[in-house]
ZANUVEX-626715 format. One line per 8 residues: number of its first residue (from 1); their letters; for each residue z negated, y negated, x negated of C-alpha. Coordinates in pm, 1 decimal, decimal comma. Layout:
N
NUM) A) Z Y X ~ ...
// end
This chain:
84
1) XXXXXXXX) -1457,7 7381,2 4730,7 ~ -1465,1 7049,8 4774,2 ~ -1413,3 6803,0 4422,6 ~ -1663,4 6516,0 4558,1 ~ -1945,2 6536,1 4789,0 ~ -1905,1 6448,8 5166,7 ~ -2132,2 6126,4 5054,6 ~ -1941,0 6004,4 4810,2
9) XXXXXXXX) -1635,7 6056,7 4959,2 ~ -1686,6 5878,2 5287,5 ~ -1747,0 5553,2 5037,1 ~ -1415,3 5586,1 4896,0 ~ -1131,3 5354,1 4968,3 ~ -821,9 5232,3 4872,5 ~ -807,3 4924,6 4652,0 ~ -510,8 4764,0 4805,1
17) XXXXXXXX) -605,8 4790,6 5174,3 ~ -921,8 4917,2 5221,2 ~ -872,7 5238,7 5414,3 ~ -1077,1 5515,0 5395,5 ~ -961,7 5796,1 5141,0 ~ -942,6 6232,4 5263,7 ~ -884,9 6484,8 5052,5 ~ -534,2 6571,4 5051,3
25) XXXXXXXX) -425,2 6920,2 5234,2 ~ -278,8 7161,2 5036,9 ~ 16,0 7130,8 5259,6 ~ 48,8 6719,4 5177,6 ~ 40,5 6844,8 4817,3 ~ 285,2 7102,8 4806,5 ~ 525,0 6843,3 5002,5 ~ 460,7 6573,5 4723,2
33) XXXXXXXX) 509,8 6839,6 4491,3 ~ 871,2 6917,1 4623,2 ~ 989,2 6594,1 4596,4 ~ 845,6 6528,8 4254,3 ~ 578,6 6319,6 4125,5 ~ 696,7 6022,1 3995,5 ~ 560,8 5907,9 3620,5 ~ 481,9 5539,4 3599,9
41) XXXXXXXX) 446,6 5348,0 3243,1 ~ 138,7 5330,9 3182,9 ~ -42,1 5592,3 3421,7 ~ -355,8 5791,6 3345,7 ~ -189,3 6082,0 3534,5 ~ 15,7 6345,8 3364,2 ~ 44,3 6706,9 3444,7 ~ 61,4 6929,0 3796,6
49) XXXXXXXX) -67,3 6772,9 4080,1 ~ -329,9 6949,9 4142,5 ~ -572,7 6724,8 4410,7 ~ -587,4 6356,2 4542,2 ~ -717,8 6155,6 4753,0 ~ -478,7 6046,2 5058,3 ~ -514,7 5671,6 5248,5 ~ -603,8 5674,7 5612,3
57) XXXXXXXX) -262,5 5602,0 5720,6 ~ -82,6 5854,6 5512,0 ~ 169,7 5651,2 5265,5 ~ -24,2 5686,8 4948,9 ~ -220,5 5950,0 4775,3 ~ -432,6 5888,0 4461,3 ~ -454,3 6169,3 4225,6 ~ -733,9 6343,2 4102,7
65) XXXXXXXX) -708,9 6410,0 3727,3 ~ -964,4 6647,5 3575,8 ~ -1201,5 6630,9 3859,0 ~ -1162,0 6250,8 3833,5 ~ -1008,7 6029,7 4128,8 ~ -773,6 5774,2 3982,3 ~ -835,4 5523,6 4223,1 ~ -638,8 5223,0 4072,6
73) XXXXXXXX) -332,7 5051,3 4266,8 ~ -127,2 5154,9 3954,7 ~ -168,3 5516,5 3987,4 ~ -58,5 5512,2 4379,6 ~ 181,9 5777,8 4443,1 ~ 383,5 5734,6 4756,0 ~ 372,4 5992,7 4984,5 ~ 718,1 6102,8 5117,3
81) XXXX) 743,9 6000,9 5531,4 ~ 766,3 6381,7 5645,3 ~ 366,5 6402,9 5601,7 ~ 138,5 6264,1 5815,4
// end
């Protein structure tokens, strides 16, 4: 089940470049998972990663944090080169 609606989701983008956003595979996940999530000062995000939102060219996912996309430069997580 999908967290946003097909609508909504073809509006997102990424703040910093402007790329369209996808869902993140399970797969992407489990791979960012592996290599660890790293904490930034400051971040809304805490906890499992659980969904995000990936950029159109594959180098940075956004999480989603209780249902919520955090959609904010400072909450980029980079996404390890193995995943495309």
């Amino acid at each position: 089940m999908s967290l946003l609606s097909p609508e909504v989701l073809e509006l997102m983008r990424c703040p910093e470049t402007m790329q369209k956003l996808a869902l993140a595979s399970e797969e992407t996940l489990e791979r960012i998972r592996d290599v660890g999530v790293p904490v930034k000062v400051g971040s809304q995000f805490s906890g499992p990663l659980e969904a995000g939102l990936i950029r159109e060219d594959g180098k940075v996912l956004y999480p989603i944090c209780d249902g919520i996309p955090l959609v904010m430069v400072e909450e980029a997580i980079p996404v390890p080169n193995v995943i495309s």
